[in-house]
N, CA and C of each residue as an Amber inpcrd file, in Angstrom:
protein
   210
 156.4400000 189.2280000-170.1030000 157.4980000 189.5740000-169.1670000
 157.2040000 189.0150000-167.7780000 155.7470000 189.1130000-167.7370000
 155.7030000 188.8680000-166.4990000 155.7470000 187.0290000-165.9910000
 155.8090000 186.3720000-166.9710000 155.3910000 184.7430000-167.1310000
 157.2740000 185.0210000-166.6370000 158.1000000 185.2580000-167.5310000
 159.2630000 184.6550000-167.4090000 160.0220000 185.3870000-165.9700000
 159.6510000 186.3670000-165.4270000 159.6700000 186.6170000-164.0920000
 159.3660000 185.7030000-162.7710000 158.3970000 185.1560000-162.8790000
 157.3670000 183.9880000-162.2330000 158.4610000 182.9060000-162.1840000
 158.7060000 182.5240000-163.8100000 159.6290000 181.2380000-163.6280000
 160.9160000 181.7150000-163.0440000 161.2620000 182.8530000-163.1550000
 162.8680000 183.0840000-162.3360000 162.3830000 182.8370000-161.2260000
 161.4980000 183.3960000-160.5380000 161.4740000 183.0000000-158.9520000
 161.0550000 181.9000000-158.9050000 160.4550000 181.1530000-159.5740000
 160.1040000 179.7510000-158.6140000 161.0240000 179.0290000-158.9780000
 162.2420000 179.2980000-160.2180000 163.6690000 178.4150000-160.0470000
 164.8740000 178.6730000-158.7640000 164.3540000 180.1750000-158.4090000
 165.3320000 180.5110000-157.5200000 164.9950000 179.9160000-156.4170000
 163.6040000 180.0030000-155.9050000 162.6880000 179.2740000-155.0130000
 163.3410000 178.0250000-154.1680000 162.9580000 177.2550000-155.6490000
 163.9070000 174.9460000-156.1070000 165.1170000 175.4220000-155.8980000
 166.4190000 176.3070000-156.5940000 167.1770000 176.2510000-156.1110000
 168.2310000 176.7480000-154.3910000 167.0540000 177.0960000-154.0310000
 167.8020000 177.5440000-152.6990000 167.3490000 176.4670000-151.6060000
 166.2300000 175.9830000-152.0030000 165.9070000 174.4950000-151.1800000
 166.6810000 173.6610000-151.5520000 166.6510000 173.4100000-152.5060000
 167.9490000 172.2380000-152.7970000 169.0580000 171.9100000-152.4610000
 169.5420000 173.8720000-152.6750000 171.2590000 173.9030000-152.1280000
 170.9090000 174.0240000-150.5790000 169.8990000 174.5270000-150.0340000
 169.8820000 174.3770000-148.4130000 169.8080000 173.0630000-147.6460000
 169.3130000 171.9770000-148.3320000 169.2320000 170.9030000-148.1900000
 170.5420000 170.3290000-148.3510000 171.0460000 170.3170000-149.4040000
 172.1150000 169.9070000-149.7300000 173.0580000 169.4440000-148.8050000
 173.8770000 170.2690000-148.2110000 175.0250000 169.7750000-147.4160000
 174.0930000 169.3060000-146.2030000 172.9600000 169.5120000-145.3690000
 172.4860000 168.9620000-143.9650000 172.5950000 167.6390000-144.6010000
 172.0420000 167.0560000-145.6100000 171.9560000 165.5770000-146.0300000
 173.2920000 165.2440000-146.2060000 173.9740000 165.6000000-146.4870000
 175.3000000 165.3300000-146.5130000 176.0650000 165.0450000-147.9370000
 175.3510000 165.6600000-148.7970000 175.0880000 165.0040000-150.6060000
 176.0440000 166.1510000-151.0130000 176.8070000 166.7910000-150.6820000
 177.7980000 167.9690000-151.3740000 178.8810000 167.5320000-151.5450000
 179.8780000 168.0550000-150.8560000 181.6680000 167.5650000-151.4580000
 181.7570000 166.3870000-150.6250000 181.7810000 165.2930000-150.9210000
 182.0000000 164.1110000-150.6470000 182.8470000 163.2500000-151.1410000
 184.4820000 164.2260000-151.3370000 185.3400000 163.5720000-152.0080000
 187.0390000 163.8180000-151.0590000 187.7270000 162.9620000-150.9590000
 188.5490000 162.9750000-149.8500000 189.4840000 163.9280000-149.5950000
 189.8560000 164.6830000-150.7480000 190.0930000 165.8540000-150.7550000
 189.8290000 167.0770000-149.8750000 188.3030000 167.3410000-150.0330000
 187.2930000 168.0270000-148.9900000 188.2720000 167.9030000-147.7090000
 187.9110000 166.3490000-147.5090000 187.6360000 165.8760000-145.7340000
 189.2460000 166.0280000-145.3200000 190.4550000 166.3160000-146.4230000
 191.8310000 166.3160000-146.0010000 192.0210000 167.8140000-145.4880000
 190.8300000 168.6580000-145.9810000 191.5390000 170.2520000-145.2590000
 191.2280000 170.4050000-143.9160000 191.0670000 171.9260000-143.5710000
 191.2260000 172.0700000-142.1510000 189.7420000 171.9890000-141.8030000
 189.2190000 172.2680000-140.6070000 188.2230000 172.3010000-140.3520000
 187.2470000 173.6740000-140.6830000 188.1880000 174.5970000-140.6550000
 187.8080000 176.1840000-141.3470000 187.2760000 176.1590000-142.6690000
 188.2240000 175.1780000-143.3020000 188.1850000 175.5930000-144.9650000
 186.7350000 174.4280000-145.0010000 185.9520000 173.3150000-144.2500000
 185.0780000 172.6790000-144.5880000 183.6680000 173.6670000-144.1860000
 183.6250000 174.4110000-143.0330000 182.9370000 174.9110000-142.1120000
 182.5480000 176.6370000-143.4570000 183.6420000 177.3160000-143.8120000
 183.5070000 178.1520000-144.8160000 183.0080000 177.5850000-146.1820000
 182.9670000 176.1820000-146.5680000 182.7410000 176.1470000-148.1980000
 181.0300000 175.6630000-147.4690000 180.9720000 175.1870000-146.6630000
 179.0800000 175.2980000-146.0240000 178.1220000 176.0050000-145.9240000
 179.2150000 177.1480000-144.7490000 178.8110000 178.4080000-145.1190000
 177.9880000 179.1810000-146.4880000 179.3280000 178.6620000-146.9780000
 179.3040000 179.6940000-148.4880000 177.9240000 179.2480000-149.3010000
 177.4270000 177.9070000-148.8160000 177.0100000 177.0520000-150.0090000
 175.5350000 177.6530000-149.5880000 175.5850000 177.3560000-147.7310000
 174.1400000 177.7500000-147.4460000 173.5410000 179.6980000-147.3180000
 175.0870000 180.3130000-147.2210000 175.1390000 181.1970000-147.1830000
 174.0570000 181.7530000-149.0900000 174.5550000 181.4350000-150.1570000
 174.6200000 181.3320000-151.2840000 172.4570000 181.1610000-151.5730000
 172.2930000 179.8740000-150.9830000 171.1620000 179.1270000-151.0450000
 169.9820000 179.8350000-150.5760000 170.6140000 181.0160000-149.3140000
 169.7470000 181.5640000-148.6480000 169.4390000 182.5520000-149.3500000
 170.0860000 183.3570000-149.9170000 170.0400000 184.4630000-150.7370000
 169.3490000 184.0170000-152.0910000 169.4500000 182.7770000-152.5680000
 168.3860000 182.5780000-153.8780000 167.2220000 182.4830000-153.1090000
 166.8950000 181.8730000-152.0150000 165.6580000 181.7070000-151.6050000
 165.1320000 183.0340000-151.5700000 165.4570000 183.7720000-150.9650000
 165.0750000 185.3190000-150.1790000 164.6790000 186.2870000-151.3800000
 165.4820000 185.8330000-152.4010000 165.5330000 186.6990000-153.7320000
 164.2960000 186.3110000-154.1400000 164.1990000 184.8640000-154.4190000
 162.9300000 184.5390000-155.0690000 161.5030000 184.6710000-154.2430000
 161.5650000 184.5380000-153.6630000 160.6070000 184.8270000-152.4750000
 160.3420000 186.3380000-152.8730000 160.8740000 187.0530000-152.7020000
 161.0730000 188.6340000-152.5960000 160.2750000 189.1660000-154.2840000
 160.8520000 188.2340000-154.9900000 160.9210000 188.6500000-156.6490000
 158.9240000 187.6350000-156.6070000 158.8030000 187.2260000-155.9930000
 157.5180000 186.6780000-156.3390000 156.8720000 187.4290000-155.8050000
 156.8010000 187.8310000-154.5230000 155.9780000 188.7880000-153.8270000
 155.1500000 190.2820000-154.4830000 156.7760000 190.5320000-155.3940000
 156.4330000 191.2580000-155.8850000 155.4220000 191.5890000-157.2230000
 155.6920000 190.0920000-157.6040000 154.7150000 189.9150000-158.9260000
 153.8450000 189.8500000-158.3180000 153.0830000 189.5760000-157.2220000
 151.8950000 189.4410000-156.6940000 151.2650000 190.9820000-156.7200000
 151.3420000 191.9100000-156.2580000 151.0440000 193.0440000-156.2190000
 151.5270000 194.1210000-157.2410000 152.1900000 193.6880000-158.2770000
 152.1600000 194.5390000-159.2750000 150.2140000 194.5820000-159.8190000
């Protein structure tokens, strides 16, 4: 139980770096669609993405910590 715990957090870990990375590099919605809405609706799906990214990080972080001291 405790092995496949470990791997949830260090995927949640990769995935919240990734998606945090993600849009600063500029590698996310990059399709003209995106760039035709308002400036709200680009500024909220960023948000959302890094908003999203931060919370896997924090989780996994959190969820490892804890395997440490069990």
């Amino acid at each position: 139980m405790n092995k496949a715990l470990r791997i949830t957090a260090i995927y949640m870990i990769i995935a919240g770096i990734i998606g945090g990375v993600w849009p600063i590099l500029n590698l996310g919605q990059n399709h003209p669609e995106f760039y035709s809405q308002s400036f709200a609706y680009q500024l909220g799906s960023y948000a959302r993405e890094l908003g999203i990214s931060l919370a896997f990080l924090i989780s996994g972080i959190g969820l490892l910590l804890s395997l440490i001291h069990i």
